[in-house]
LOROKOL-540384 format. One line per field, with one value per residue (C-alpha): x, y, z; residue number from 1. Coordinates in Angstrom, 1 decimal, always signed. Layout:
N
X <- X, ...
Y <- Y, ...
Z <- Z, ...
n <- NUM, ...
//
This chain:
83
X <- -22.0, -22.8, -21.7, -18.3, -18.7, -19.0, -16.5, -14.0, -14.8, -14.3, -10.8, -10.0, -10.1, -8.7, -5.7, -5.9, -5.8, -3.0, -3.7, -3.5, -0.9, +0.9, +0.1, +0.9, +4.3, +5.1, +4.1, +6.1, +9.5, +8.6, +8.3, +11.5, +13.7, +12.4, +12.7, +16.6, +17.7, +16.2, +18.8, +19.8, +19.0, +15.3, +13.3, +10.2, +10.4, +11.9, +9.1, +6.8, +7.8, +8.4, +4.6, +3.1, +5.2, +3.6, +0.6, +0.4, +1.3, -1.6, -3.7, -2.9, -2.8, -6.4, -7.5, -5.7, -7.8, -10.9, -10.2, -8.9, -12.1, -14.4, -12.4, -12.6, -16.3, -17.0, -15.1, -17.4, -20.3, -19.5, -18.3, -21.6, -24.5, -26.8, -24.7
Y <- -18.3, -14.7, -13.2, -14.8, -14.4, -10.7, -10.2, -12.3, -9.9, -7.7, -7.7, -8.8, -5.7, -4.1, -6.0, -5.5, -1.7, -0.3, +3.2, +1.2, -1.2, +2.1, +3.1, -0.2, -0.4, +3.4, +3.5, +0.1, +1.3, +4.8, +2.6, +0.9, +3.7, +5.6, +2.6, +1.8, +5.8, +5.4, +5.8, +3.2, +4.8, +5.7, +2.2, +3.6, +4.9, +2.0, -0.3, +1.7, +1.9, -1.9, -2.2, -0.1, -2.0, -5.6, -4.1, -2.9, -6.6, -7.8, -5.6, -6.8, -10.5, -10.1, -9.0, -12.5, -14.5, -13.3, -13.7, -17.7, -18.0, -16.8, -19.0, -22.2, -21.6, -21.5, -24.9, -26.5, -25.0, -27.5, -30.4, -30.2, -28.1, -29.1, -28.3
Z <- +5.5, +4.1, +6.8, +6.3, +2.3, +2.7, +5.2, +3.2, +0.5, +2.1, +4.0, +0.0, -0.8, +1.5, +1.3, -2.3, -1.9, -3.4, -1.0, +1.7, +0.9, +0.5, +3.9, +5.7, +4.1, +4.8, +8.1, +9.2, +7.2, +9.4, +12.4, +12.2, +11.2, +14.5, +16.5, +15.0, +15.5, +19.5, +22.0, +23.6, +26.6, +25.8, +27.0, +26.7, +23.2, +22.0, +23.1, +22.4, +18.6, +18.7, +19.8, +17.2, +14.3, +16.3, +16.1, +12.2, +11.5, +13.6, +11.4, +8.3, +9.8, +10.9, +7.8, +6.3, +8.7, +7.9, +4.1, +5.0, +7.0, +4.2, +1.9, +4.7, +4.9, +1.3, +0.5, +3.8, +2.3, -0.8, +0.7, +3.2, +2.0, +4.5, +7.2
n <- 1, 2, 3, 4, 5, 6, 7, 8, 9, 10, 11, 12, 13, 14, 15, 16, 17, 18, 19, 20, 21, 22, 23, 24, 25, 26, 27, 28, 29, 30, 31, 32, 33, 34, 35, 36, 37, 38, 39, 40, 41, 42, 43, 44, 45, 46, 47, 48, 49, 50, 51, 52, 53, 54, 55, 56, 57, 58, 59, 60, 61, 62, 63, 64, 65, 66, 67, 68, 69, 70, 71, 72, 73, 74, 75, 76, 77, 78, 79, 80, 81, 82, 83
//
C-alpha cells in the first residue's frame, strides 16, 4: 500500500510537471510533423516515426495507471483495512 502510495505520488508529479508536459507535447507535435512531411515512398521512416509517437503515449499512459492504481488501492485500503 506504500509502495503504491508513493508511486502514485509520484507519477503525480510528474504528470503535473509543467517541464515535462512541455516536453511530451513538443516532442509528439515534432513527431507528427516529421512523420506527415515523410515521403510516401520512405516505409521505414514513416513507421518508424509512427512508433516513437505510440510509444510517447504509452509513457504518459503508464504514468496514469500507476496514479489510478495508487488511487484504487487507497479507496480498498478504506473500505477493507484489514486486508
Amino acid at each position: 500500500m506504500e509502495d503504491d502510495l508513493a508511486r502514485q505520488q509520484h507519477a503525480e508529479r510528474l504528470l503535473e510537471d509543467s517541464l515535462l508536459t512541455e516536453a511530451f507535447e513538443s516532442l509528439e507535435k515534432e513527431l507528427i510533423m516529421l512523420w506527415q512531411t515523410t515521403a510516401s515512398t520512405d516505409v521505414d521512416q514513416r513507421e518508424s516515426f509512427w512508433l516513437a509517437i505510440r510509444l510517447l503515449e504509452r509513457v504518459r499512459v503508464h504514468l496514469i495507471s500507476i496514479v489510478d492504481t495508487g488511487k484504487m488501492a487507497q479507496i480498498l485500503d478504506k473500505q477493507h483495512p484489514y486486508i
